[in-house]
Wavefront OBJ file of the C-alpha trace (Angstrom):
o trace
v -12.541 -19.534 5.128
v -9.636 -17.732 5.796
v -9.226 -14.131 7.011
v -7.903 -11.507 4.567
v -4.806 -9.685 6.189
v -3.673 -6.651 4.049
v -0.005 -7.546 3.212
v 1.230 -4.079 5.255
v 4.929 -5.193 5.114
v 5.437 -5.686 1.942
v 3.791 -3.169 0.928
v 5.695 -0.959 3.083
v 8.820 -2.502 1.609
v 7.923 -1.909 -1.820
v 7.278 1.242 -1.041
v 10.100 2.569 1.160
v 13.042 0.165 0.363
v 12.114 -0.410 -3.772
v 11.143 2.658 -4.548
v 12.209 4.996 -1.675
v 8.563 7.173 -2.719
v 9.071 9.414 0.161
v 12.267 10.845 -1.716
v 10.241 11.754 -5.278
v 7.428 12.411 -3.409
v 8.569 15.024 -1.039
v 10.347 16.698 -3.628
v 7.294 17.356 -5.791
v 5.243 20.558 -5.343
v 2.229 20.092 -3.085
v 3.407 17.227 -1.678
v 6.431 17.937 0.725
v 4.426 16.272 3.568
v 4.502 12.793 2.572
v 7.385 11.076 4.612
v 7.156 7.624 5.454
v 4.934 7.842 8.379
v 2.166 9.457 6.623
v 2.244 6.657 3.966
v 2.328 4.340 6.983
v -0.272 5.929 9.016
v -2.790 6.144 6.082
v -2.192 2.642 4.912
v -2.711 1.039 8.184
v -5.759 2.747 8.589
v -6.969 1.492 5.325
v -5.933 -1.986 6.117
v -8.301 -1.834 9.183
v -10.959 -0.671 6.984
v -10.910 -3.396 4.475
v -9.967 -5.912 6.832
v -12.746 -5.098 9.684
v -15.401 -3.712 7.023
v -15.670 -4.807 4.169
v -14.329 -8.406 4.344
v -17.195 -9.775 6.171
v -19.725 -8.161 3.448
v -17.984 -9.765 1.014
v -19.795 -13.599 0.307
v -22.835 -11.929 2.145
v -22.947 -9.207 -0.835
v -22.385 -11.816 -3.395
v -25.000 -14.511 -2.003
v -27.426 -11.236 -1.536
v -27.101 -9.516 -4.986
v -28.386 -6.353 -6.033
v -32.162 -6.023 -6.324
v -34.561 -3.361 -8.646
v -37.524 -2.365 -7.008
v -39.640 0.626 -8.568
v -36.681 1.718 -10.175
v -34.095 2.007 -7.552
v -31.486 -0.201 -6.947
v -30.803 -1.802 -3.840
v -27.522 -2.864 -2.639
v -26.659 -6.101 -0.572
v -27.106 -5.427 3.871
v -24.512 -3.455 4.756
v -23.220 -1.750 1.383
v -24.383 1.214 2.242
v -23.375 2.048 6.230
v -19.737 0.895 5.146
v -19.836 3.316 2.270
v -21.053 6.021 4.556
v -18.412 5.707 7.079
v -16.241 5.132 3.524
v -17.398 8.796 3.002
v -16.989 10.049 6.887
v -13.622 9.121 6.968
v -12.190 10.793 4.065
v -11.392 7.771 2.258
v -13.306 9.234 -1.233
v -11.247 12.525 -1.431
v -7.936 11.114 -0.450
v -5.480 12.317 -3.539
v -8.380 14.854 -4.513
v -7.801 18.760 -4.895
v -8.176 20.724 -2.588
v -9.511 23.115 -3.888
v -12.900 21.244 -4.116
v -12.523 19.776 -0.869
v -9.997 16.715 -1.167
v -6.379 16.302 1.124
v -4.436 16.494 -2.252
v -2.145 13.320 -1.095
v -0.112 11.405 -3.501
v -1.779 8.872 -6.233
v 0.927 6.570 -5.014
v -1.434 6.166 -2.061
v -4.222 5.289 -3.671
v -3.304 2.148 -5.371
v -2.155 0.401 -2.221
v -5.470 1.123 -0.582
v -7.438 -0.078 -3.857
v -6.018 -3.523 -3.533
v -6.762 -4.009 -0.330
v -10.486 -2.672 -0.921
v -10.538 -5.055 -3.409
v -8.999 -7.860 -1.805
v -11.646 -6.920 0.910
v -14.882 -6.530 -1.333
v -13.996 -6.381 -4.904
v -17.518 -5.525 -5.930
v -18.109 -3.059 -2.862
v -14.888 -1.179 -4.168
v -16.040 -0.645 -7.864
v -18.827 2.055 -6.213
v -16.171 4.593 -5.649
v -13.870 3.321 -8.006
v -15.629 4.285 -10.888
v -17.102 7.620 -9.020
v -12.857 8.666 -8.859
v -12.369 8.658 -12.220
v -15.735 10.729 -13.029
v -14.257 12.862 -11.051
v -10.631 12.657 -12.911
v -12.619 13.448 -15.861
v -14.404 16.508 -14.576
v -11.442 18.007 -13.293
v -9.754 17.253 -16.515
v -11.936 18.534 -18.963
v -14.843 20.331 -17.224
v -15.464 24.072 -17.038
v -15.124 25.926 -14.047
v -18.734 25.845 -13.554
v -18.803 22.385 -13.915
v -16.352 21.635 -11.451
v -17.566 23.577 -9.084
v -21.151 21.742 -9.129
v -20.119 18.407 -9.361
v -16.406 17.506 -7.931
v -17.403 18.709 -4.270
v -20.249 16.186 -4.066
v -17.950 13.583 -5.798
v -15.094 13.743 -3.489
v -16.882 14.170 -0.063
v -18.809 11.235 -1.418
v -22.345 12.251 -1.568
v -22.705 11.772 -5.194
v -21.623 8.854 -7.342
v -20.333 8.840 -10.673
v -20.342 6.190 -13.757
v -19.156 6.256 -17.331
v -21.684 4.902 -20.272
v -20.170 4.200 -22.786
v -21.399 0.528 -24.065
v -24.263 -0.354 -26.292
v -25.910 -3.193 -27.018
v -25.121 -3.096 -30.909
v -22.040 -1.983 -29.749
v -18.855 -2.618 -27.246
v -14.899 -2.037 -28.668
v -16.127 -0.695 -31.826
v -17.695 2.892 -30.163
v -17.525 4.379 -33.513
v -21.103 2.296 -34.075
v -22.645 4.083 -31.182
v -26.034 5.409 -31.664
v -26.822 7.573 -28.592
v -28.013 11.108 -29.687
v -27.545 14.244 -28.050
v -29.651 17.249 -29.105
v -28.617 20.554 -28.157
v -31.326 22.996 -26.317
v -31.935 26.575 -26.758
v -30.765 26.780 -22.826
v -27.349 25.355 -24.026
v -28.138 21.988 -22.562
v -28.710 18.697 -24.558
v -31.315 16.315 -24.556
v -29.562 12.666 -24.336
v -31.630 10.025 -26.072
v -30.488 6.050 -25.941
v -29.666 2.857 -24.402
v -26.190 1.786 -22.294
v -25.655 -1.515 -21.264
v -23.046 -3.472 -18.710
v -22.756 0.184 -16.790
v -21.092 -0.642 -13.530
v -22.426 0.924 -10.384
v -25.638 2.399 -12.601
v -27.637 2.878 -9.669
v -27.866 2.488 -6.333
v -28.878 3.437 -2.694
v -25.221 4.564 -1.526
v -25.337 7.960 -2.070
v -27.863 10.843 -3.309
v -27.532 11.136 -6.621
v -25.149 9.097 -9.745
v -23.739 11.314 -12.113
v -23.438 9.641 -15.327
v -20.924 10.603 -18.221
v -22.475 9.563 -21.486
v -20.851 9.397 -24.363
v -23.332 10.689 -27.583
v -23.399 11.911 -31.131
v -24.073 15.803 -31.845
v -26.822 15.615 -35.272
v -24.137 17.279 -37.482
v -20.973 14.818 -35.956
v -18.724 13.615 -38.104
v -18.626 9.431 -38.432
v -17.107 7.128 -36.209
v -15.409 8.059 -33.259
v -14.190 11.360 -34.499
v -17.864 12.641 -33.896
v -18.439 11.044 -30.312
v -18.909 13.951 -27.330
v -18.636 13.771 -23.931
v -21.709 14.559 -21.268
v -22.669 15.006 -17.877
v -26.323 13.558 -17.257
v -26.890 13.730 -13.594
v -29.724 10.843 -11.995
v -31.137 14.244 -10.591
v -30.510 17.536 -11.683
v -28.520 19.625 -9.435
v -30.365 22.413 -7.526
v -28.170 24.969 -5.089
v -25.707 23.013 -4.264
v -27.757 19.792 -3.681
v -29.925 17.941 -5.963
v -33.812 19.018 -7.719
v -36.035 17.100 -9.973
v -35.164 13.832 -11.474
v -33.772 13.343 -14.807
v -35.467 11.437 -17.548
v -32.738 8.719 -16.860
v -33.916 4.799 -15.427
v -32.843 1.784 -14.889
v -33.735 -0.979 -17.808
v -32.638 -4.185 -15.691
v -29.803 -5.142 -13.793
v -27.667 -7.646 -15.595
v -27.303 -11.696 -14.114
v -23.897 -12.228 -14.217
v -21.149 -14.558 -13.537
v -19.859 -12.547 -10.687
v -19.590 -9.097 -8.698
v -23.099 -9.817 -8.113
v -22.878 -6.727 -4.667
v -22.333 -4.434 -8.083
v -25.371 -3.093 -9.912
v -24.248 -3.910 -13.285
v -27.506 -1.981 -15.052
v -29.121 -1.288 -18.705
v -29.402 2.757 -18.461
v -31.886 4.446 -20.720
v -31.820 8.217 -21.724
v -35.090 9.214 -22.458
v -34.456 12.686 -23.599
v -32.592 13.362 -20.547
v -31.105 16.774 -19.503
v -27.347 16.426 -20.483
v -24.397 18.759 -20.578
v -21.316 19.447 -22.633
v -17.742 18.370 -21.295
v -15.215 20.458 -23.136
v -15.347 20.847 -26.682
v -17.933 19.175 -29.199
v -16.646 15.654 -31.204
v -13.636 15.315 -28.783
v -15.824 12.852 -26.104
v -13.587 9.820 -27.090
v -10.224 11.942 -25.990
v -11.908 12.969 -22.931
v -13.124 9.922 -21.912
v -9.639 8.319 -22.380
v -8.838 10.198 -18.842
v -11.658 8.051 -17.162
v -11.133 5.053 -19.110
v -7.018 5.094 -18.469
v -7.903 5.265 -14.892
v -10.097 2.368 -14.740
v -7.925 0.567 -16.684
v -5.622 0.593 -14.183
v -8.051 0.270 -12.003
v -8.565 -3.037 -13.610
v -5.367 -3.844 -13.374
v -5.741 -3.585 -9.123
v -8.682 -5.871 -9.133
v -6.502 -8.532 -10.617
v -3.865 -7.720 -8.168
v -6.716 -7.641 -5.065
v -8.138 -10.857 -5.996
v -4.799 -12.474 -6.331
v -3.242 -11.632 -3.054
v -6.765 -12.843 -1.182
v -6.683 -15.881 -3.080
v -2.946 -16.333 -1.928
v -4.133 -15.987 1.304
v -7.192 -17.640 1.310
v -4.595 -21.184 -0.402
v -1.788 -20.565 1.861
v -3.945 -21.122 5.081
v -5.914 -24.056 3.982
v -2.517 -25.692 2.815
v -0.973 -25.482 6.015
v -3.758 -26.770 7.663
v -5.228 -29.433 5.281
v -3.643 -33.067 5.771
v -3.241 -35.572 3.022
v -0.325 -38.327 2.080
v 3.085 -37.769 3.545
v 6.308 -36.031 2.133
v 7.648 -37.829 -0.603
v 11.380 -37.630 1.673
v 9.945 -38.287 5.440
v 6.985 -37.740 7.137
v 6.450 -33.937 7.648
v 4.717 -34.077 10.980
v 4.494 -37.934 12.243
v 2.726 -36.870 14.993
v -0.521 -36.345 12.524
v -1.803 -39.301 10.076
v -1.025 -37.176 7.339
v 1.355 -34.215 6.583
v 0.180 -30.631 5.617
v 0.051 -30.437 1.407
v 1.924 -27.185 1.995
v 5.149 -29.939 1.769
v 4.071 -31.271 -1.633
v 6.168 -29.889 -4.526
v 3.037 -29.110 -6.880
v 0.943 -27.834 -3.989
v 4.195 -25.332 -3.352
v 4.285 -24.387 -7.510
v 0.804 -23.192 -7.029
v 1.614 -21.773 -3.783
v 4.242 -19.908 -5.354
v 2.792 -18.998 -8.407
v 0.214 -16.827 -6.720
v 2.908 -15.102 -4.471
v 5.243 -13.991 -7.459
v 2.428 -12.611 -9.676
v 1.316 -10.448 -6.554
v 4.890 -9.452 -4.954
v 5.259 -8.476 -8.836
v 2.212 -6.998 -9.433
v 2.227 -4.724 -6.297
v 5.784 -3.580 -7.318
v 4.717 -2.598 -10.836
v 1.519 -0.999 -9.659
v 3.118 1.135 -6.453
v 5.577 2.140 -9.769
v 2.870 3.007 -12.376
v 1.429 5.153 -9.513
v 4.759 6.789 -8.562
v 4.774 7.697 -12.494
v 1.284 9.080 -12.191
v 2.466 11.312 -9.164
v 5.518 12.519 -11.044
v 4.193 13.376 -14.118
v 0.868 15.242 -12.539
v 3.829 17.192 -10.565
v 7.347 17.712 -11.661
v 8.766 20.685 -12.110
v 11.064 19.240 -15.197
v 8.688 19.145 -18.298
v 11.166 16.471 -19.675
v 11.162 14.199 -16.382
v 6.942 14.676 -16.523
v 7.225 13.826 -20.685
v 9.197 10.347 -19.420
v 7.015 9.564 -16.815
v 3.538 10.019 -19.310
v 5.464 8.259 -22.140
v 6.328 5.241 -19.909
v 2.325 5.466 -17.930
v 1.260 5.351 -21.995
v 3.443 2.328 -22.696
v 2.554 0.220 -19.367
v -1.327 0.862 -19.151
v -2.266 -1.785 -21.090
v 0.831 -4.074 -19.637
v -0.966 -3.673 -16.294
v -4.596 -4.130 -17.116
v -3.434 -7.208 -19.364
v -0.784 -8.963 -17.569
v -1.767 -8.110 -13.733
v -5.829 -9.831 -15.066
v -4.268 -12.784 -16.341
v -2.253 -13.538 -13.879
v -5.159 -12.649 -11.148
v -7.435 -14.654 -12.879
v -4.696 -17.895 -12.897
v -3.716 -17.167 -9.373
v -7.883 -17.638 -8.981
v -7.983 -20.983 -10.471
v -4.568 -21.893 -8.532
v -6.072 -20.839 -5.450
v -9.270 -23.163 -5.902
v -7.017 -25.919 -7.065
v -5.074 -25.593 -3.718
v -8.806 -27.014 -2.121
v -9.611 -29.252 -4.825
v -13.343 -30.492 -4.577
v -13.430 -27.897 -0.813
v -12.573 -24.947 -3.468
v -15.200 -25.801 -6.691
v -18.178 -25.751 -3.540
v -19.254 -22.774 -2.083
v -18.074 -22.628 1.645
v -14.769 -22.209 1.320
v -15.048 -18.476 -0.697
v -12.763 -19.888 -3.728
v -15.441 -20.125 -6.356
v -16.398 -16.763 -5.164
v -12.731 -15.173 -6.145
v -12.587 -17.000 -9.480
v -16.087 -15.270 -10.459
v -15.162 -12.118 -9.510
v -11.883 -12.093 -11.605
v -12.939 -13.217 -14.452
v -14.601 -10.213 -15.220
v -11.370 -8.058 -15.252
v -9.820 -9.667 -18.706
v -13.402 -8.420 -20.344
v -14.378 -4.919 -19.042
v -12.603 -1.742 -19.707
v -11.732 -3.293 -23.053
v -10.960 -7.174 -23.282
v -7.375 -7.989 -23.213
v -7.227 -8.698 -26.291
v -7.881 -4.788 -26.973
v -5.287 -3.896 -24.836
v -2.807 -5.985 -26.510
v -4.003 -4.255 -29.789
v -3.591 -0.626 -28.307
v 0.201 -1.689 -26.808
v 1.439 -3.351 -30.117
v -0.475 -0.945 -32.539
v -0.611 2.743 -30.578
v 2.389 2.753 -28.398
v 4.933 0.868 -29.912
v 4.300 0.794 -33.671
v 2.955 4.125 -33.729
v 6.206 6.101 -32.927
v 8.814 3.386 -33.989
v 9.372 2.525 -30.285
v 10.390 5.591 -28.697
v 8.218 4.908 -25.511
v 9.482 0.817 -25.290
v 12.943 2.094 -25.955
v 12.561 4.269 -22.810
v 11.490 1.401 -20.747
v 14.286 -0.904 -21.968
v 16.665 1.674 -21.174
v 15.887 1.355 -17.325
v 16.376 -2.421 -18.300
v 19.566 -2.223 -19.306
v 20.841 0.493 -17.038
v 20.122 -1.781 -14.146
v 21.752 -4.447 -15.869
v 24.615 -2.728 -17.139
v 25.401 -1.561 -13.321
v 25.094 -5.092 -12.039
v 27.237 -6.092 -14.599
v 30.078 -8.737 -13.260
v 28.305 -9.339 -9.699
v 28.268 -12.857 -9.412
v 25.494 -13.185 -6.621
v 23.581 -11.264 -9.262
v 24.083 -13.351 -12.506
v 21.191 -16.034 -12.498
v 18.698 -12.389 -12.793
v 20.824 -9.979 -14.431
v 22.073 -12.906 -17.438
v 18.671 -14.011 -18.385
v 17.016 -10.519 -17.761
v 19.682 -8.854 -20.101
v 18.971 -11.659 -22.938
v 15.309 -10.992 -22.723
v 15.522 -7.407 -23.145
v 17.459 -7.578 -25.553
v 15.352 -10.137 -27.681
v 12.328 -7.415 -26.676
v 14.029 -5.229 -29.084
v 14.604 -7.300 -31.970
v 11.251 -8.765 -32.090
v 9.584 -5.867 -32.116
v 11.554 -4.499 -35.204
v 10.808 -8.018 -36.911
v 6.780 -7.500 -35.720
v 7.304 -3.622 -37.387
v 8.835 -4.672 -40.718
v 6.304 -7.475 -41.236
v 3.265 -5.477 -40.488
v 4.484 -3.140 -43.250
v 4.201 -6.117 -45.755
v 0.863 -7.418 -43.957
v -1.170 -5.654 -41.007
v -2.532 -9.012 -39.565
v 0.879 -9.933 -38.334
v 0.567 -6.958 -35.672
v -2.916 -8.181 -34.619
v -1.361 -11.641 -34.565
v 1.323 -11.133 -32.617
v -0.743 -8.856 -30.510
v -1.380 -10.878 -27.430
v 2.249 -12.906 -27.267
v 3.811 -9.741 -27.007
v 1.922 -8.186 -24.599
v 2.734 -11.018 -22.328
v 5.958 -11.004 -23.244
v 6.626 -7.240 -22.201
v 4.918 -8.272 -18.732
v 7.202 -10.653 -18.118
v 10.168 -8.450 -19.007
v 8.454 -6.312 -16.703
v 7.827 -8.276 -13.755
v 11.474 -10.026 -14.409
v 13.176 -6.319 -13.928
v 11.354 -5.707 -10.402
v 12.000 -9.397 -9.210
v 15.560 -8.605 -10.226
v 15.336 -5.467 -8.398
v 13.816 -7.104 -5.103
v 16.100 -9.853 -5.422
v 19.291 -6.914 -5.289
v 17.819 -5.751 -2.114
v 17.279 -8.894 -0.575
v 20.518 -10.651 -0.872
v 22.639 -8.560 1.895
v 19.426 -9.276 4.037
v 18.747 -13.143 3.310
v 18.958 -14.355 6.816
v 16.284 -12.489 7.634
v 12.992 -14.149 6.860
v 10.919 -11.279 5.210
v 14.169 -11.610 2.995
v 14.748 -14.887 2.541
v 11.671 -15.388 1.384
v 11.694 -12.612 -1.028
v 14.825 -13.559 -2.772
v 13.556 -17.536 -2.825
v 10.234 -15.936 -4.841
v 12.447 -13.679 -7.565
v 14.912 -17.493 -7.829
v 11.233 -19.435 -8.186
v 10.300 -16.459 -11.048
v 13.369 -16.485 -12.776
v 13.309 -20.865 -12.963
v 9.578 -21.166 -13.550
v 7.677 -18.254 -14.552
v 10.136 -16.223 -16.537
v 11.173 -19.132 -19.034
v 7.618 -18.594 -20.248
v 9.206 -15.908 -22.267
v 11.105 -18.681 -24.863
v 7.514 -20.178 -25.798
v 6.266 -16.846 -26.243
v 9.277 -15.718 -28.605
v 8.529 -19.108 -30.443
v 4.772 -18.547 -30.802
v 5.760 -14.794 -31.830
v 8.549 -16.330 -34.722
v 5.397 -18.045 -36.308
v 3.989 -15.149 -37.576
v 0.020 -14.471 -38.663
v -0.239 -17.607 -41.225
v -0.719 -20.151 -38.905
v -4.082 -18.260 -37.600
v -5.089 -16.855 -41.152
v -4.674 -19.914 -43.418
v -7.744 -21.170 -42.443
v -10.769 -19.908 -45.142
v -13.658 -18.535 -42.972
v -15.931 -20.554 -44.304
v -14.285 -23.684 -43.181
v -14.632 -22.767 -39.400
v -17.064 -25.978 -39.388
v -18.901 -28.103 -36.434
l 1 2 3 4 5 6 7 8 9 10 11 12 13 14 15 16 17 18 19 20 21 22 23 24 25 26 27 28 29 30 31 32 33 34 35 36 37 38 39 40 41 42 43 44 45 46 47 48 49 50 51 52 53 54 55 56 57 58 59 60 61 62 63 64 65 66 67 68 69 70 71 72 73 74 75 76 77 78 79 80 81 82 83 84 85 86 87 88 89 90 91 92 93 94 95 96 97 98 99 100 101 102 103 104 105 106 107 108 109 110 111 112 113 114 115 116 117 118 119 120 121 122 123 124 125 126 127 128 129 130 131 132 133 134 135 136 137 138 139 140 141 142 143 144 145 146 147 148 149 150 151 152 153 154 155 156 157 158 159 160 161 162 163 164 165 166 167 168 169 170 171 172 173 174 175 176 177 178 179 180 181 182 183 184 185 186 187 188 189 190 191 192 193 194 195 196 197 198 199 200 201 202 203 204 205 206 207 208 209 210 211 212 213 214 215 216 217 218 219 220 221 222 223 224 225 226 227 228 229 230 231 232 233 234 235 236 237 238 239 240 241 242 243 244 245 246 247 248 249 250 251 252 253 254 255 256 257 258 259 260 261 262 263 264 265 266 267 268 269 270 271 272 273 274 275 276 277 278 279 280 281 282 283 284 285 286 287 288 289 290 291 292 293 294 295 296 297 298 299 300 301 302 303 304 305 306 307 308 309 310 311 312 313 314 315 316 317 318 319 320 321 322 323 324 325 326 327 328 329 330 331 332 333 334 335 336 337 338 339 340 341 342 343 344 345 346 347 348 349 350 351 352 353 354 355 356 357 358 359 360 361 362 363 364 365 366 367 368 369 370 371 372 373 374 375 376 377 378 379 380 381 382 383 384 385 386 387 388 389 390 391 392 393 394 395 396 397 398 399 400 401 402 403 404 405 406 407 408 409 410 411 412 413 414 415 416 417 418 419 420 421 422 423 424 425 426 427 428 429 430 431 432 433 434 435 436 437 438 439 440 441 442 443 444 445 446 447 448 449 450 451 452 453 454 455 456 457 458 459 460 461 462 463 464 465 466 467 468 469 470 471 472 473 474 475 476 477 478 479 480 481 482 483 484 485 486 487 488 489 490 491 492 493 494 495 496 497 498 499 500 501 502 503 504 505 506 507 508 509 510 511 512 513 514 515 516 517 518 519 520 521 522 523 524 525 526 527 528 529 530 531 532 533 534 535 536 537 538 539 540 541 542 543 544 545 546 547 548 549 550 551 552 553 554 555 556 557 558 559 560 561 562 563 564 565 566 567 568 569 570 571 572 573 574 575 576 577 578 579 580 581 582 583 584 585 586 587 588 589 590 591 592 593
């Protein structure tokens, strides 16, 4: 099995020669200390992290599992001393504020160093994942008191956080949830109910998990307009450290598929001591802070599993021989040639490196975005950048999945029978990524939320702003000829981006189901247009620089993109032209077997 290298240069070229960060960032307040070697320095550390600790927990953790004994979860060897020196490094507080004990750097760091953790460990990394955006929530919404108990522990590392917010009656559909919350003469609230598939429920990592539950005040109104937030600590804190334990356990840890080194746990709330986040009936909006992290979040693990797969393919095709080049023999000096020289081998091969150079653009972007509009002065330049973060949310938990999950399967395929048995790790990466199209809401959902809330919903103000950067780039590569096989077909999709859309608006007026039908198709299709404006981006860059090999290679991926992946887009458009009938013809009851 191959050994995962963090992909430092690219990053690094992404990140100084794409989007030049160090100029936005050093020009925001707060953060006029991030130059280039900072970024470089941090992420190099990182990289020895993930590639010295947590890689070699990684099949261990998932052979190992999680265990429940007497009602405390155990983690896999080894989970726990690399999430202490996790801790003891500073890793947990990185672009925390400082005021509560974090360094206060730049978002835009963080996202680098989550792929890479989950490249590393994906299952490892979901511990203090999922404890950074409690802690986003907290600081969002929580009173000073609040923050002041809880975001200390949560950025030094010593507590843990989750969100609860599935139940077993219930999943997408919250406004079914059932969990009560009944409010004490103290001003606390007694939490009564059952969460299932919480992530990182419980475990041995750190001294106490602090959950945030989402419940129903008695007087709430229905559905999700009368959901509240919570804070129901595993143990109740107690000066500054923790007291008795809360009438909160741990039901059963889930079997699953994969992420098996994750305590995926059913949580019950027996009356346990909760408190109020922000204002009553308004849990759904607050949560949305925790939830649009981890979405994106999401979105990294299907960027961290498809750079390791990459990886993992690329090394066992150089060195595994079968048949000859088609042409001439490839090395005659062997009995057989490498099957990196066979043209399907090199379409998988390919494949997976497009969808992550891609992905890792888009990401280090969205995170950029996240920086800018958490710190620019200009209200109207912080409005753009939370307009387009609103738009591309569900683009990158969506799109970034699906591709991670494909670049899974590719990567196995690359083996053949070596990948579908365990010793090779490919099985492994195909488990774990599965996950990501389901959790956080399916795909599916986000599709719903991009079509339905941000584009519908304002009669594509926020697209329009993205498609303006489209054709701004376009329109100033307009009549360079090097340029033309990107800037042609990228122009004629964004442009067809626009006029479906209006055709997907003015039927949904006539018929809602032809939004939910077109749901998915679209999604995908704004991914593409997506990923097609970065390649076209990297591909600018790269062509004064093509003799070099970092170069070369780069503008050889955005040609291979624009021939094979990108013409995706047509079949998309067609499948999009057909409108809802073809999937609502069909009578319900004649869904026979």
């Amino acid at each position: 099995m191959a050994n995962y290298r963090a992909p430092l240069r690219d990053m690094q070229f992404v990140l100084h020669e794409l989007l030049d960060v160090e100029t936005t960032l050093t020009g925001l307040p707060g953060y006029q200390d991030a130059n280039r070697e900072l970024i470089d320095s941090v992420l190099e550390s990182a990289a020895r992290f993930a590639e010295e600790v947590l890689q070699p927990l990684n099949r261990s953790g998932d052979e190992e599992g999680c265990r429940l004994e007497n009602g405390q979860v155990i983690t896999p060897q080894g989970f726990k001393d690399a999430y202490q020196r996790f801790c003891a490094d500073g890793w947990t507080g990185l672009d925390c504020d400082p005021d509560y004990g974090g360094q206060g750097l730049p978002k835009t760091l963080g996202f680098p160093i989550s792929e890479m953790n989950t490249s590393a460990n994906m299952a490892w990394a979901m511990y203090p994942g999922l404890s950074h955006g409690a802690y986003a929530a907290i600081h969002a919404h929580g009173s000073d008191e609040q923050k002041n108990t809880y975001l200390p522990h949560l950025i030094n590392g010593n507590w843990s956080g989750t969100m609860c917010l599935t139940e077993p009656h219930c999943g997408t559909d919250l406004g079914l949830l059932k969990t009560r919350a009944e409010p004490q003469a103290d001003g606390s609230y007694q939490i009564s109910g059952t969460k299932i598939f919480i992530s990182s429920g419980d475990h041995d990592m750190s001294d106490n998990v602090v959950h945030l539950v989402l419940a129903r005040l008695p007087d709430a109104p229905k559905d999700v307009k009368g959901i509240s937030l919570f804070i129901v600590p595993k143990f109740l804190p107690n000066g500054g450290g923790v007291g008795e334990r809360n009438a909160v356990s741990v039901g059963s840890l889930e079997h699953k598929m994969g992420i098996k080194g994750n305590a995926t746990c059913v949580m019950n709330f027996d009356g346990a001591t909760g408190f109020l986040i922000g204002e009553a009936n308004r849990g759904m909006q607050y949560m949305f802070t925790m939830m649009n992290a981890a979405r994106l979040g999401v979105g990294m693990q299907g960027l961290g599993i498809n750079e390791v797969a990459f990886q993992a393919a690329l090394a066992y095709a150089r060195d595994r021989l079968q048949m000859r080049a088609m042409n001439m023999p490839a090395a005659p000096d062997k009995p057989a040639d490498p099957i990196i020289v066979h043209p399907d081998v090199r379409r998988m091969l390919l494949t997976m490196k497009a969808y992550a150079e891609g992905g890792r653009a888009f990401s280090s972007w969205l995170a950029l975005l996240l920086d800018v509009e958490d710190r620019a002065e200009d209200p109207a330049q912080r409005q753009d950048a939370a307009d387009l973060m609103a738009l591309l949310i569900p683009v990158a938990k969506a799109f970034m999945t699906d591709n991670g999950f494909e670049a899974a399967n590719l990567g196995l395929q690359v083996f053949g029978g070596h990948g579908y048995i365990r010793e090779w790790g490919m099985e492994q990466f195909v488990r774990d990524a599965r996950i990501a199209q389901i959790y956080e809401g399916t795909n599916g959902i986000q599709a719903l939320d991009l079509i339905g809330r941000k584009v519908l919903l304002d009669q594509g103000q926020k697209l329009r702003k993205f498609t303006k950067l489209v054709h701004k780039f376009c329109e100033a590569h307009e009549g360079d000829a090097a340029m033309a096989e990107f800037i042609t077909p990228l122009a004629q999709l964004n442009k067809a981006m626009g006029e479906v859309t209006l055709k997907i608006g003015m039927a949904s007026m006539q018929n809602r189901d032809e939004a939910g039908a077109a749901a998915t198709d679209y999604l995908r299709l704004l991914g593409h247009l997506v990923f097609g404006w970065f390649w076209a981006r990297m591909a600018a860059l790269s062509l004064p620089k093509s003799h070099e090999p970092f170069y070369g290679a780069k503008l050889a991926t955005a040609r291979f993109y624009y021939a094979k992946l990108l013409p995706e887009t047509q079949m998309l458009l067609a499948r999009l032209a057909s409108g809802a009938k073809p999937l609502m013809a069909l009578e319900d009851e004649h869904f026979q077997f």
